[in-house]
C-alpha positions as CSV (number, residue, x, y, z in Angstrom):
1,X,7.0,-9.8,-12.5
2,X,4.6,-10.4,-9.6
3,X,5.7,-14.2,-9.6
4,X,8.6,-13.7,-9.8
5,X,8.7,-11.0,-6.7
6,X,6.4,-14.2,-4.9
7,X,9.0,-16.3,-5.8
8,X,11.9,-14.4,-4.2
9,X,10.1,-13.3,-1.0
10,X,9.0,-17.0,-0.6
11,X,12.5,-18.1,-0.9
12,X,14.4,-16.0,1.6
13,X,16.7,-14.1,-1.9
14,X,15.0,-11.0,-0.8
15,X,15.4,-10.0,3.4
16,X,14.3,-7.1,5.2
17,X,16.7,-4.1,6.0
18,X,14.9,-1.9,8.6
19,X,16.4,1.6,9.1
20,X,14.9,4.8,10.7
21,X,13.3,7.5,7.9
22,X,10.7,9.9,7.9
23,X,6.9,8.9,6.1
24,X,7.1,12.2,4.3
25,X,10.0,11.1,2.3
26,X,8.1,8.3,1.4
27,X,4.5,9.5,0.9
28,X,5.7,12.4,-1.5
29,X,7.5,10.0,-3.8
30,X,5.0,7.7,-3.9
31,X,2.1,11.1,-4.3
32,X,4.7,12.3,-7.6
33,X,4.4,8.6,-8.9
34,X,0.3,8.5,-9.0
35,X,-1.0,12.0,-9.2
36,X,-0.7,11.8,-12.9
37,X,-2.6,8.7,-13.3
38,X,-5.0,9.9,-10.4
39,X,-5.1,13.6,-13.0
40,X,-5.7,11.5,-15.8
41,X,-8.5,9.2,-14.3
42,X,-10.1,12.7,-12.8
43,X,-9.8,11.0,-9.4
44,X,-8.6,13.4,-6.6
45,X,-5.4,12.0,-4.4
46,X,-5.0,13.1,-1.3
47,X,-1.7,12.8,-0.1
48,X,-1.1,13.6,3.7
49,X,2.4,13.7,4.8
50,X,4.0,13.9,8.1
51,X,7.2,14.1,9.8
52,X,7.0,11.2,12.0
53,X,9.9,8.9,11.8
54,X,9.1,5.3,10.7
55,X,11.1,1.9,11.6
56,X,11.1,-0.3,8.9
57,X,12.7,-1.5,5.3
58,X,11.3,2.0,3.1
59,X,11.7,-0.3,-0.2
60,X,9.6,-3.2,1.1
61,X,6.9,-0.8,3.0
62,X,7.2,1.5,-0.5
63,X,6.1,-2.0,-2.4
64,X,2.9,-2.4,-0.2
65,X,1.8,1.2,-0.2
66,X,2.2,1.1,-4.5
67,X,0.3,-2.0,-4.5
68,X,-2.6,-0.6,-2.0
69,X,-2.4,2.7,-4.1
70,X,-2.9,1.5,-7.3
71,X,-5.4,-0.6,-6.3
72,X,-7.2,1.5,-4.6
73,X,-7.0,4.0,-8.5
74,X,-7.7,0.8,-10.1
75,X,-11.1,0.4,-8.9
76,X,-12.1,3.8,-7.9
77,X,-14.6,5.4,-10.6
78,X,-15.1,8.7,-9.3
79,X,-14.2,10.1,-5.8
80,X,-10.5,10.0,-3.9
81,X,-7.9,8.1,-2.8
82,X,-6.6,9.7,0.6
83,X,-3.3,8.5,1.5
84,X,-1.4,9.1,5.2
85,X,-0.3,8.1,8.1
86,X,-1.7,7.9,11.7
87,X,-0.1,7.5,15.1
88,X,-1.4,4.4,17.3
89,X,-0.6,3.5,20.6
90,X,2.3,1.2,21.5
91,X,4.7,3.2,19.3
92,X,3.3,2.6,16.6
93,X,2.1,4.4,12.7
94,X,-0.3,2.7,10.6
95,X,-0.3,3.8,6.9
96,X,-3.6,3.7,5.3
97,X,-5.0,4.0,1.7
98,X,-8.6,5.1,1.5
99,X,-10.8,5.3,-1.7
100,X,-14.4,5.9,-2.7
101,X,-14.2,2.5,-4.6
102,X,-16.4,0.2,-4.7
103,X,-16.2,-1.5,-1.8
104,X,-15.4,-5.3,-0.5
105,X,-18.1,-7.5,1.0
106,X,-16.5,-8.3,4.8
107,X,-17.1,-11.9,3.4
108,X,-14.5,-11.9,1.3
109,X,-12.0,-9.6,2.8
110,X,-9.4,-13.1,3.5
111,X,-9.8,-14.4,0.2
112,X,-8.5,-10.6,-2.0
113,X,-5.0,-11.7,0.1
114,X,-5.3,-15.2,-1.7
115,X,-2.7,-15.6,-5.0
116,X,-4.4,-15.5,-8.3
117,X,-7.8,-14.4,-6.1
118,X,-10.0,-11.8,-8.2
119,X,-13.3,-10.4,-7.3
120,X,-15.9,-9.7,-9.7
121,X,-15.1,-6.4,-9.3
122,X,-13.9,-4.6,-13.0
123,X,-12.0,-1.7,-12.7
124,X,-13.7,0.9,-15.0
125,X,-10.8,1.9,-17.2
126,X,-10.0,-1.5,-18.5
127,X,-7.4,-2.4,-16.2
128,X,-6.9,-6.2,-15.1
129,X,-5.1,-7.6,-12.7
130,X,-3.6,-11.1,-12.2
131,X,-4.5,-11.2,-8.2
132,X,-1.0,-11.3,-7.0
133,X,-0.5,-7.5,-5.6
134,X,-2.7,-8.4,-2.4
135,X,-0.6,-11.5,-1.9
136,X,2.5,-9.9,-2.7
137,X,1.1,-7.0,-0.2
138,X,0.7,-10.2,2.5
139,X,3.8,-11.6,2.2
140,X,5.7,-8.6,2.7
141,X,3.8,-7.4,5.9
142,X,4.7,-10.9,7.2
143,X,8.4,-10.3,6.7
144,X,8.2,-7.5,8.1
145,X,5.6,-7.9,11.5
146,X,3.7,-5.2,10.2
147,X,0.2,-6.1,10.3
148,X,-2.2,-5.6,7.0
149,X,-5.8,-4.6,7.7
150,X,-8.7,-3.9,5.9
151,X,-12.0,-2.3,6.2
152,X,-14.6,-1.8,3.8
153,X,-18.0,-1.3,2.9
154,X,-19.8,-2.4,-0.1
155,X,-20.8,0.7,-2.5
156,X,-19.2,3.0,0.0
157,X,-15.3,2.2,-0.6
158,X,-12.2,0.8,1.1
159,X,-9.9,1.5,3.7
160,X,-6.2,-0.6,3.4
161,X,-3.8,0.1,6.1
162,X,-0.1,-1.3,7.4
163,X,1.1,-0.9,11.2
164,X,5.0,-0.5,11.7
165,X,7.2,0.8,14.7
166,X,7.4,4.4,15.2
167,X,11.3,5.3,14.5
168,X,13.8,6.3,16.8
169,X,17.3,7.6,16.6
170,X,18.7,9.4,13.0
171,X,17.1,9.3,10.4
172,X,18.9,8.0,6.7
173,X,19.0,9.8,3.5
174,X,15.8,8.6,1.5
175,X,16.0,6.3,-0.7
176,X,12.0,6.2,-1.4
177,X,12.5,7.0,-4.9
178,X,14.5,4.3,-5.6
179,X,12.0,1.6,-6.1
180,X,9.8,1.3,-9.1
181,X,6.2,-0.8,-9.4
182,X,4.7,-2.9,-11.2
C-alpha cells in the first residue's frame, strides 16, 4: 500500500483539494481511530482539539497526522502521545504529535524522511515498519506547502509537527472520517 500511495503522489493521479474546516473535526476522528490501540498499549493519548479553522486538503493532512500518530504509538513504550494544534504567526496552525518515545539523534533527523530509511530503533510491541510513512509524510507536506518539522531528543522523545494556513470563510461538512490508514 505505501508504494503504491508513493507511486500516485509521485505521479500527479492524486492532487490536493484545499477547503476551509475546523481541526476539531479532524483531531476527534483521528483521537476515536487510536485511543484503542493507545488503551491497549497502556499509553495515554492526549488529544487537544480546537475550533480554529484550517486551510488545507483534510484527507491529505488526515494522512500525515495518521502516519505521525502511529508512529509516534509505535515507538513509545510507556508515557503519552499528545496530539494538537497551535496558532503561529503569519496565519498560520502547526499540528504537532508529541511522544515520550525514544527519541531521534538530531543526526539523523533528514535521513527518517528518506524511503525504505529505518532506524535501529524497535518498537516494543513487535511492530515493523517498511520506512515509507515518513516519506509518504514528506511528499505530501510538499504538495501541500505545508512544512514538516521535527524535534527530538534522544531518551527523552519526539516532537513531529505540520504548518498550514489558518482558514477563512465557511467551513465544509467534515469529511475527516472518510479516510482510512495504513
Amino acid at each position: 500500500d505505501g508504494l503504491l500511495e508513493i507511486s500516485r503522489l509521485d505521479s500527479g493521479a492524486i492532487r490536493p483539494e484545499p477547503d476551509n474546516f475546523t481541526a476539531s473535526d479532524l483531531l476527534e476522528s483521528l483521537k476515536e481511530q487510536f485511543a484503542p490501540i493507545a488503551a491497549q498499549r497502556s499509553l495515554e493519548l492526549r488529544v487537544h482539539a480546537t475550533k480554529v479553522q484550517v486551510y488545507s486538503d483534510q484527507k491529505m493532512l488526515r494522512r500525515v497526522l495518521q502516519n505521525l500518530i502511529s508512529n509516534a504509538l509505535r515507538y513509545t513504550r510507556s508515557g503519552r502521545v499528545v496530539v494538537g494544534v497551535r496558532r503561529r504567526a503569519g496565519g498560520a496552525v502547526e499540528f504537532q504529535v508529541l511522544d515520550t518515545g525514544p527519541g531521534i539523534a538530531a543526526e539523523s533527523h533528514c535521513a527518517i524522511f528518506e524511503e525504505f530509511r529505518r532506524l535501529d530503533q524497535q518498537s516494543p510491541w513487535g511492530e515493523r515498519g517498511l520506512g515509507l510513512g515518513l516519506s509518504i509524510c514528506d511528499r505530501i507536506a510538499t504538495m501541500l506547502h505545508a512544512p514538516l518539522t521535527v524535534r527530538s531528543v534522544p531518551g527523552k522523545g519526539s516532537a513531529f509537527g505540520i504548518r498550514v494556513p489558518r482558514g477563512t470563510g465557511a467551513v465544509r461538512e467534515s469529511t475527516a472520517t472518510s479516510s482510512s490508514t495504513s
